[in-house]
N, C-alpha and C positions, 0 to 999 in steps of 0.2 A: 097054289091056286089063288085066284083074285076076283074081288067082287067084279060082276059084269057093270056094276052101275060106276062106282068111285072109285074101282080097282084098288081095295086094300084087300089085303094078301086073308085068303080064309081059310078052314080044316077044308077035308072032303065030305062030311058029315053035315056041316053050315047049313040051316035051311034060309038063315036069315043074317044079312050081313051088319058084324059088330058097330061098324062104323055107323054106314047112313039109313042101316033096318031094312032096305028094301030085300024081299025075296032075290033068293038066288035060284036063276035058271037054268036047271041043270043040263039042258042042251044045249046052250050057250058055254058052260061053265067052262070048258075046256080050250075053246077058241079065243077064247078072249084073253088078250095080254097087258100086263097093267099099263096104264094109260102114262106117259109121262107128267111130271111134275111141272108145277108152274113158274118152282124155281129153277127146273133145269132148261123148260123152254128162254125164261128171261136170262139165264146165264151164255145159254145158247146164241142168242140176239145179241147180246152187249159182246160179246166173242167177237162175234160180224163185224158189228161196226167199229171197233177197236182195230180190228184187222184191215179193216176198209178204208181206215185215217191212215194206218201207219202205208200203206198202199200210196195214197194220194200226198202224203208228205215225203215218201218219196220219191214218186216221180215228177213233183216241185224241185223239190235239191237236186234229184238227177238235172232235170232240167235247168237250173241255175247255177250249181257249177259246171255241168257240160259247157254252157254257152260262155262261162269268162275262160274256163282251158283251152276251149275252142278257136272262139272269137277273139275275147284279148290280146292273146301275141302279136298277132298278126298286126294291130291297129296300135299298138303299145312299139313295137318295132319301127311301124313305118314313122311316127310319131317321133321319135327318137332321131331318127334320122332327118327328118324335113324340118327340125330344131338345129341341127347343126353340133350333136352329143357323139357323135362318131368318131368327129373329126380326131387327131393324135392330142392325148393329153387328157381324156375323157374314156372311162368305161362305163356300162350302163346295167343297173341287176333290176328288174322288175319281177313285183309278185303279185299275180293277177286276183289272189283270192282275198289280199288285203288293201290292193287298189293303192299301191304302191310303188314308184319309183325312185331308185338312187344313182346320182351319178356321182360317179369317185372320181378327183380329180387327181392328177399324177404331183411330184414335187414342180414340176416346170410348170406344170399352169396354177397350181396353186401360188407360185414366186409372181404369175402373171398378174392372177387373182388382187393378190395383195399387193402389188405394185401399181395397178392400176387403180385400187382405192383411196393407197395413201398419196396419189398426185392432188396439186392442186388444192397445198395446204388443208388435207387430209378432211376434203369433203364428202360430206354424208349422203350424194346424189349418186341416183345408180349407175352405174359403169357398163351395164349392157347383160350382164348375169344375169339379172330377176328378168331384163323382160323375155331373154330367152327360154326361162324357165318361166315365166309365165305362157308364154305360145305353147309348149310343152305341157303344161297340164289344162289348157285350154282345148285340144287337138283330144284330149283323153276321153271316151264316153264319163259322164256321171261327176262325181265327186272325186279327185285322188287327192293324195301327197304327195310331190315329188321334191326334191334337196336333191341340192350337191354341198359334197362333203370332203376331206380331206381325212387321213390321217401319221400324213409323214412332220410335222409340226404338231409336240404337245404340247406349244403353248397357246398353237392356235384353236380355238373351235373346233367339233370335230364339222358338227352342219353348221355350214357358212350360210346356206341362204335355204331359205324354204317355204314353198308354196300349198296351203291347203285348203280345199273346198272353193279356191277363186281368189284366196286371199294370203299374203303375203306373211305370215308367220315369223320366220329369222329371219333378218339379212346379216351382213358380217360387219358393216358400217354403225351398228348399232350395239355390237358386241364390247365385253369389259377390254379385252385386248387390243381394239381398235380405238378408245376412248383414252386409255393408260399410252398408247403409243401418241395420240394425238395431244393428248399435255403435255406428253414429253417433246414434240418439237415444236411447240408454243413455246416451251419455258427454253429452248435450245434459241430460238429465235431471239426470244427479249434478252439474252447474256450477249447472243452477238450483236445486236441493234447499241446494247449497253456500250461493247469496246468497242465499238466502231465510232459512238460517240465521243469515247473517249479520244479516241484517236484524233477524229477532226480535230478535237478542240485542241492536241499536243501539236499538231500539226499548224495551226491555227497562229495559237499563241509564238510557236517558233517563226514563223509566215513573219509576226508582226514585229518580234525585235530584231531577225534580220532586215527589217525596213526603218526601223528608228537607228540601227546600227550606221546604213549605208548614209540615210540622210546626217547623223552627224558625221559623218566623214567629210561630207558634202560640204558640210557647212565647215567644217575645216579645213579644207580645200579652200573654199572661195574665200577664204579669212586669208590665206596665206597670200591667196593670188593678188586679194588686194592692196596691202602689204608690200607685195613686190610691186606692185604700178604705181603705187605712191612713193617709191623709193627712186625708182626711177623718173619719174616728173620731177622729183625731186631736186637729182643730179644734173638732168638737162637744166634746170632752173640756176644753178650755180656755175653753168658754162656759159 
C-alpha cells in the first residue's frame, strides 16, 4: 500500500505516513496508486525527444541521399555526354554520394593525350582536355571533382588532368614526367643545332678551298696562255 499524499509504500496498520506524517485515509487507501516518480517522468521526456531527433535526422538523410540517387544520375549522365566523354576512347564511373567523377582513358587516347601536349616544343598550354573537363564539372549541380586518368602507362600519372570545386587542380603539362621528357628534347635539340653547326662550317671551309683551288688553276691557266701569245708574236716577229 502507498501513502495517498507522496505515495511511499506503507504497513496496513499506518495511521500516519513515515514519510511526509500526513494521515492516512483509509477510504482512499486502497485506490490510490503510487504516483510516478519524477525521475521517471524526466527520463520519460528525454526518451521522446531523443527518439524524436533520431526521427527528424532521419528523414533529412532519407531526404538527402534519396535526392542525389535519385536526381544525380540522371543530370551526371546527361552531363557526360553534352561534354563529348562518350565518344570511343573515353569510359565514364560516377559516384553520386561523393560528387565524383572519372574518366578513364583507353591506350589510344591516352597516346592522343600525350602527343598533343608534347607538340609545339612541348608547351605548357592547354590542348582542349581541361576545358572539356571543365564544362563537365561546370554542367554538375554544386561542387564536384572530376579527372581523367589513365592507367595503361606506369610511367605516366595516373590523373592526368583534374578539376575541383571550379578549379583546376592537376593538369599533366605540369607533371614531373612531362617536365623530365621536355628537357630531354631541349637538350636533344642543342646536340643537333651543335652538328649541324658543325657541319656548315665543314662544309664551309671545303666550299672555300675548293675556290682558292679553281682560282689558282686559273691563274695557271692564264700564266700559260700568256706564254703561248708571247711566243707566238714572237715568231711572227722573226718572219
Amino acid at each position: 500500500m502507498y501513502c495517498n499524499n507522496c505515495g511511499t509504500e506503507i504497513t496496513k496498520d499506518a495511521e500516519f505516513c513515515p514519510n511526509c506524517g500526513k494521515k492516512i485515509d483509509k477510504n482512499k487507501l486502497e485506490t490510490v496508486a503510487k504516483p510516478a516518480s519524477k525521475t521517471s517522468v524526466k527520463s520519460a521526456s528525454k526518451w521522446k525527444i531523443i527518439t524524436g531527433l533520431i526521427l527528424v535526422i532521419a528523414v533529412l538523410l532519407g531526404g538527402f541521399y534519396g535526392y542525389r540517387l535519385l536526381y544525380y544520375p540522371k543530370v551526371v549522365k546527361s552531363a557526360i555526354t553534352e561534354n563529348g566523354f562518350t565518344i570511343s576512347g573515353y569510359s565514364a564511373q560516377a559516384n553520386v554520394l561523393k560528387k565524383t567523377v572519372v574518366i578513364k582513358a583507353n591506350r589510344a587516347k591516352v597516346y592522343n593525350l600525350v602527343a598533343a601536349s608534347t607538340t609545339n616544343g612541348f608547351s605548357t598550354a592547354p590542348i582542349g582536355a581541361e576545358s572539356q573537363l571543365a564544362g563537365l564539372e561546370k554542367d554538375l549541380p554544386g561542387d564536384w571533382t572530376v579527372q581523367i586518368i589513365q592507367d595503361v602507362d606506369e610511367k605516366s600519372p595516373r590523373v592526368m588532368w583534374e578539376i575541383s570545386g571550379g578549379r583546376e587542380s592537376v593538369r599533366y603539362q605540369n607533371s614531373d614526367e612531362f617536365k623530365k621528357a621536355k628537357q630531354a628534347y631541349i637538350e636533344e635539340n642543342r646536340e643537333k643545332e651543335a652538328s649541324d653547326s658543325e657541319f656548315d662550317s665543314a662544309v664551309t671551309g671545303s666550299s672555300s678551298r675548293r675556290v682558292n683551288r679553281i682560282c689558282l688553276r686559273s691563274l695557271e691557266y692564264r700564266g700559260i696562255l700568256i706564254c703561248f701569245v708571247q711566243n707566238v708574236v714572237t715568231k711572227l716577229k722573226e718572219i
